[in-house]
C-alpha positions in Angstrom: 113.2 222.9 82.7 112.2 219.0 81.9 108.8 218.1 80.3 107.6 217.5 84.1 108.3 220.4 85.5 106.8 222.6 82.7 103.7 220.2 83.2 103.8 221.2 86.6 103.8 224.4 86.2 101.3 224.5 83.6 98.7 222.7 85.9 99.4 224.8 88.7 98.8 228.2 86.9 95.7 226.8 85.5 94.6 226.4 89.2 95.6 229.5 90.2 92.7 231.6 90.0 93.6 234.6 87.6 92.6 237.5 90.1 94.7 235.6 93.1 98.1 235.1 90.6 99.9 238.5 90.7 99.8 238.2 94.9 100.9 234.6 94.5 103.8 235.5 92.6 105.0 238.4 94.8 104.8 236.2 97.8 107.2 233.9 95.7 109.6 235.8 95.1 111.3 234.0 92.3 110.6 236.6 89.8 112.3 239.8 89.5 110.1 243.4 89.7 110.8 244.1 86.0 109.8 240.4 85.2 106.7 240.8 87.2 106.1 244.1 85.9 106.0 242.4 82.2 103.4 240.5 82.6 100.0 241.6 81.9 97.5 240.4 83.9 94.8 240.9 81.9 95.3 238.4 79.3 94.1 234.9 79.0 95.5 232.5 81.1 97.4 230.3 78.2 98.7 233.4 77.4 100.0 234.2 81.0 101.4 230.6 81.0 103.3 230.7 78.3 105.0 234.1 79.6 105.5 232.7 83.0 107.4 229.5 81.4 109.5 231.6 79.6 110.4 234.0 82.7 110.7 230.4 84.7 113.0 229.1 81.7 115.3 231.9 81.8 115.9 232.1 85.6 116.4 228.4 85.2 114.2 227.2 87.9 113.6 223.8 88.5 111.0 221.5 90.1 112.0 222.3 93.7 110.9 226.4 93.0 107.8 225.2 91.0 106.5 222.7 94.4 107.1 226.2 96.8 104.8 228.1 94.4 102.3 225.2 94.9 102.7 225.3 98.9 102.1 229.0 98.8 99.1 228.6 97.0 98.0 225.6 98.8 98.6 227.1 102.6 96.6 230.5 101.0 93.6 228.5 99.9 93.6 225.4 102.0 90.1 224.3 101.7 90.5 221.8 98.2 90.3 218.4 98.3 88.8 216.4 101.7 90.9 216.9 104.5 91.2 213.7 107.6 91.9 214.3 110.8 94.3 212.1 112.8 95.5 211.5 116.5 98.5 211.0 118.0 98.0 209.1 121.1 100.7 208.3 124.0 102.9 210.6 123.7 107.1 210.6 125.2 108.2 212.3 128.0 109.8 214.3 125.5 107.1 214.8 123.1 106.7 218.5 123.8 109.9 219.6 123.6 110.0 218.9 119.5 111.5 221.6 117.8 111.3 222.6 114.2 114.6 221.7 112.8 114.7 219.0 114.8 111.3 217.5 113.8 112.0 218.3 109.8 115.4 216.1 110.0 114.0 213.3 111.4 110.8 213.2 109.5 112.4 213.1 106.0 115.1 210.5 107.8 112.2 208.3 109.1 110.4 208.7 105.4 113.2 208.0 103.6 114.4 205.2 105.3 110.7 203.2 104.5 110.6 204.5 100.9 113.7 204.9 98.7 111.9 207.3 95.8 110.3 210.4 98.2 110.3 214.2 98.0 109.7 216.1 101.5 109.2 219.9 101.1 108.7 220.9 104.7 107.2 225.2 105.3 106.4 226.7 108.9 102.8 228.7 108.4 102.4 232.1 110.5 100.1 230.1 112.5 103.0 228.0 113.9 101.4 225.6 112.0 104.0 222.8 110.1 102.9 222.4 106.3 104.8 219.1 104.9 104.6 218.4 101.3 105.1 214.8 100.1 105.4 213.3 96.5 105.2 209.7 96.3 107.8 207.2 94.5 108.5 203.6 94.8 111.6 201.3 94.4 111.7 201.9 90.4 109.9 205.3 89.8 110.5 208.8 90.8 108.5 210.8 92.6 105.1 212.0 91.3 104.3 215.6 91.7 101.2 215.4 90.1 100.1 213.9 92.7 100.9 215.2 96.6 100.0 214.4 100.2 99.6 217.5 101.9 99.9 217.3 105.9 99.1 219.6 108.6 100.7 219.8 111.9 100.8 222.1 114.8 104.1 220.7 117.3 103.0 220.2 120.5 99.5 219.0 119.9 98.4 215.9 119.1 96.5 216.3 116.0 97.6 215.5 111.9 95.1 216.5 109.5 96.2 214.9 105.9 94.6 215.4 102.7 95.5 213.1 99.3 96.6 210.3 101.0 96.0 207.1 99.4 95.4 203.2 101.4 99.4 202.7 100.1 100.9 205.7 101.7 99.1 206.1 104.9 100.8 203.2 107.3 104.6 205.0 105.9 103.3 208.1 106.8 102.2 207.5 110.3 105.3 205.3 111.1 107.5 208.7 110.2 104.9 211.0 112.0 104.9 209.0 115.1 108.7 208.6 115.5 109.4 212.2 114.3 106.9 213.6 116.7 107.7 211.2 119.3 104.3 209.4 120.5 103.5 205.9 120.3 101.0 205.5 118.0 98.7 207.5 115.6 94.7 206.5 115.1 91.8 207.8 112.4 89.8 210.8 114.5 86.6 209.8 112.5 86.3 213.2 111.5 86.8 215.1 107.9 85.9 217.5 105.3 86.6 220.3 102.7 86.8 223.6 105.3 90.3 222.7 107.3 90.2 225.5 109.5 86.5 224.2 110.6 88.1 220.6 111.8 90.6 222.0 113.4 89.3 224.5 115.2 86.7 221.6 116.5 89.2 219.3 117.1 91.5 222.0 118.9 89.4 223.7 120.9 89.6 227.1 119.2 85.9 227.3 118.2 84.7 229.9 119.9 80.8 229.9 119.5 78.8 230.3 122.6 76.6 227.9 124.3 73.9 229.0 126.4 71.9 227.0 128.7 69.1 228.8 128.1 68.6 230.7 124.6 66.8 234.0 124.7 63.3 234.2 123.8 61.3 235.2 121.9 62.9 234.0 118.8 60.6 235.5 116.0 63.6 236.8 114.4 64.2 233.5 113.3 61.3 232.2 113.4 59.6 232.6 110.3 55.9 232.7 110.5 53.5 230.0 109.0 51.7 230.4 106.0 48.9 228.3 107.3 47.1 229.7 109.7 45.6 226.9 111.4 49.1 224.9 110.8 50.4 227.9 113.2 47.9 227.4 115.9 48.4 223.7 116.4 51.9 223.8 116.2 53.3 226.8 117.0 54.1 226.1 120.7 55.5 222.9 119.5 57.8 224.5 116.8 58.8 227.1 119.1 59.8 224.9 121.8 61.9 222.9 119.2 63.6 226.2 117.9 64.2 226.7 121.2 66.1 223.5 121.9 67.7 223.3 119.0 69.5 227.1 120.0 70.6 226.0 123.2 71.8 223.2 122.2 74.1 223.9 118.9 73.9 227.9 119.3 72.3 230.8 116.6 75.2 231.6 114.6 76.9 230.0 111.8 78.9 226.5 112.4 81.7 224.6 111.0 81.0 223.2 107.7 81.9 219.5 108.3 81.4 216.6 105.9 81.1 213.8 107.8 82.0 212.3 111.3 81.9 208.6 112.8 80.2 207.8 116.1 81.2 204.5 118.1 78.9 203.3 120.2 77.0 200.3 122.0 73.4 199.7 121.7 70.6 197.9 122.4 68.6 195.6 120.0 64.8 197.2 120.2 62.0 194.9 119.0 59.3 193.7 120.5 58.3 190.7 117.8 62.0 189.4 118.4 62.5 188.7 122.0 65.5 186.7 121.4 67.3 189.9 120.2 66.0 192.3 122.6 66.4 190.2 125.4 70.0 189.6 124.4 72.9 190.9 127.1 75.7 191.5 125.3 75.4 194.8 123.3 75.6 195.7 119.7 78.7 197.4 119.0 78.9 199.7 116.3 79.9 202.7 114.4 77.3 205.2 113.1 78.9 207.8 110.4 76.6 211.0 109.4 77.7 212.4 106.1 76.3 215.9 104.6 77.3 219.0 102.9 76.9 221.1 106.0 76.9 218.1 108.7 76.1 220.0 111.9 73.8 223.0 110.1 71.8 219.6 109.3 72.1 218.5 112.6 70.6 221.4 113.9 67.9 221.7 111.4 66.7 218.3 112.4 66.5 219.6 116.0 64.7 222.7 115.0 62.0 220.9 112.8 61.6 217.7 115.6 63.0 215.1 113.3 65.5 214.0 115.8 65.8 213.9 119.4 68.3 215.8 120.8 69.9 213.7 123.2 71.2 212.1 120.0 72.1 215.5 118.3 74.3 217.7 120.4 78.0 217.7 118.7 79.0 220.9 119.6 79.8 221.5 123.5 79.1 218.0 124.8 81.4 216.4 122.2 78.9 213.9 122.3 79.6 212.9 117.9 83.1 213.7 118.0 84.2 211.9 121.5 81.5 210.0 122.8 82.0 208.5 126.4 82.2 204.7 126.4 78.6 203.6 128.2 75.8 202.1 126.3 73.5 204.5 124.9 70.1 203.9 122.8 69.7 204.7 119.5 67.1 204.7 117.2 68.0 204.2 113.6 65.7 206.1 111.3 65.9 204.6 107.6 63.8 207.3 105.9 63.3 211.2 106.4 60.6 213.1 105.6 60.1 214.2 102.5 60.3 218.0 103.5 63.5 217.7 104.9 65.5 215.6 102.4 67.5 218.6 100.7 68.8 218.8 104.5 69.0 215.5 106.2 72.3 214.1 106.8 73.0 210.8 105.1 73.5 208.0 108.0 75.5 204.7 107.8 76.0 202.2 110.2 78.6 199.9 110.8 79.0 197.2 113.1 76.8 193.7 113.8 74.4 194.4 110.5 71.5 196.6 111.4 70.5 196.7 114.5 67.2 198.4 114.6 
């Protein structure tokens, strides 16, 4: 083994949380049982690394066995590092008839025919999901697996979800995901985070939460009473009536954790001391982007406590943030939240023909 590849390795046990390593290794399958069996799990982790390099050095593995430790370990615990969703649009006539082995070969063809330096390490998941592995060279360098793109693909669907990409990379790797899969083009789904399985199960249809049109009631269960009493006599029929929205609209149970998604739309200008704006024809076009730890739990919550309106809010089973209809739409652009609900309030940033409101 090279100085790399033992830096590799090193890095990549270090990750490897110490409770998660024994299964890791099994599922491997590069060490023997008695070599397995040897080491002792209960030591520190320098300790364990050491061992391991020494079992590695004495199989004589090299960097190729060291990257499908890292891809077991990546598919396993997916949700590291901010994961973008893309979309392949237009497809072929044949575009659903891509097979496996026939979309590996061309991919690492296509790839290697726009960048001399490239290492593709291509794994089928047992969700029938494609994992691809890419470390980046260039015409004088080698390729740096310190550093990987990570891609996710399911063949015969239209979506790419891509994580460690850099500004570089990304037009090289859409040219080889579009001819490999065979579509036309590939565009930005304005839609990413740290939980995968969240975006794609939104993007993909497979989130299965239920959407009434009319929530049960009463909701006291969730509906924490008021420490101030006369608080809870003015506003109780207001609050509940928000709750109340705010369930049928984005459901009771627990939501995909999203970071952030992008909303195009046109607008009107709104002001009634500028009538030059207002009265203006032609619409503001722009792009709104909400950003949070939790985006739609946020979402909701501003539903639930009245801060926003709800024909603005409703993500879930209209699609409304994530594929928005092309028709003008109002929007009001709030540039401060309440101080009670800033531990919750999603961030908002607009983009477009400077603010508009």
């Amino acid at each position: 083994m090279d100085e790399s590849t033992k830096r590799l390795l090193q890095r990549l046990i270090r990750r490897i949380p110490t409770q998660m390593l024994r299964t890791t290794l099994d599922k491997w399958g590069r060490l023997t049982g008695g070599q397995l069996h040897s080491m002792d799990f209960t030591q520190s982790k320098w300790a364990l690394t050491e061992k391991l390099l020494a079992i590695c050095e004495e199989n004589e593995l090299a960097v190729k066995h060291i990257t499908e430790l890292e891809m077991i370990y990546i598919i396993d615990n997916p949700n590291q590092g901010m994961w973008y969703a893309f979309q392949l649009m237009d497809p072929e006539d044949d575009a659903h008839s891509v097979e496996l082995t026939q979309f590996k070969e061309q991919f690492k063809s296509h790839l290697r025919e726009l960048i001399r330096h490239v290492s593709v390490k291509i794994k089928k998941h047992t969700d029938e999901a494609v994992w691809i592995r890419i470390a980046w060279g260039d015409t004088f360098s080698r390729p740096n697996h310190m550093k990987p793109t990570y891609v996710v693909h399911s063949l015969q669907t239209p979506y790419v979800f891509v994580t460690s990409l850099t500004s570089k990379q990304k037009p090289l790797l859409s040219q080889a995901l579009v001819l490999s899969t065979r579509y036309q083009a590939i565009k930005d789904a304005n839609l990413s985070g740290r939980k995968l399985t969240a975006i794609r199960d939104l993007l993909m249809r497979q989130y299965h939460q239920v959407f009434p049109t009319r929530y049960p009631t009463p909701l006291a269960e969730n509906n924490p009473a008021v420490s101030n009493q006369h608080i809870e006599k003015e506003q109780a029929e207001s609050a509940a009536n928000r709750l109340q929205a705010a369930c049928e609209a984005f459901g009771g149970g627990m939501l995909p954790q999203l970071q952030s998604a992008v909303y195009k739309l046109e607008t009107k200008f709104r002001d009634h001391s500028n009538k030059t704006m207002t009265e203006r024809e032609e619409p503001f076009r722009c792009v709104v982007k909400f950003a949070s730890t939790n985006l739609l739990e946020s979402l909701r919550h501003c539903a639930s406590s009245g801060t926003k309106n709800l024909n603005c809010l409703h993500p879930c089973h209209t699609s409304a943030l994530l594929y928005p209809p092309k028709r003008k739409e109002l929007f009001c652009y709030h540039r401060q939240w309440p101080r009670s609900l800033l531990t919750n309030a999603p961030t908002t940033e607009m983009m477009g023909d400077k603010h508009l409101i």
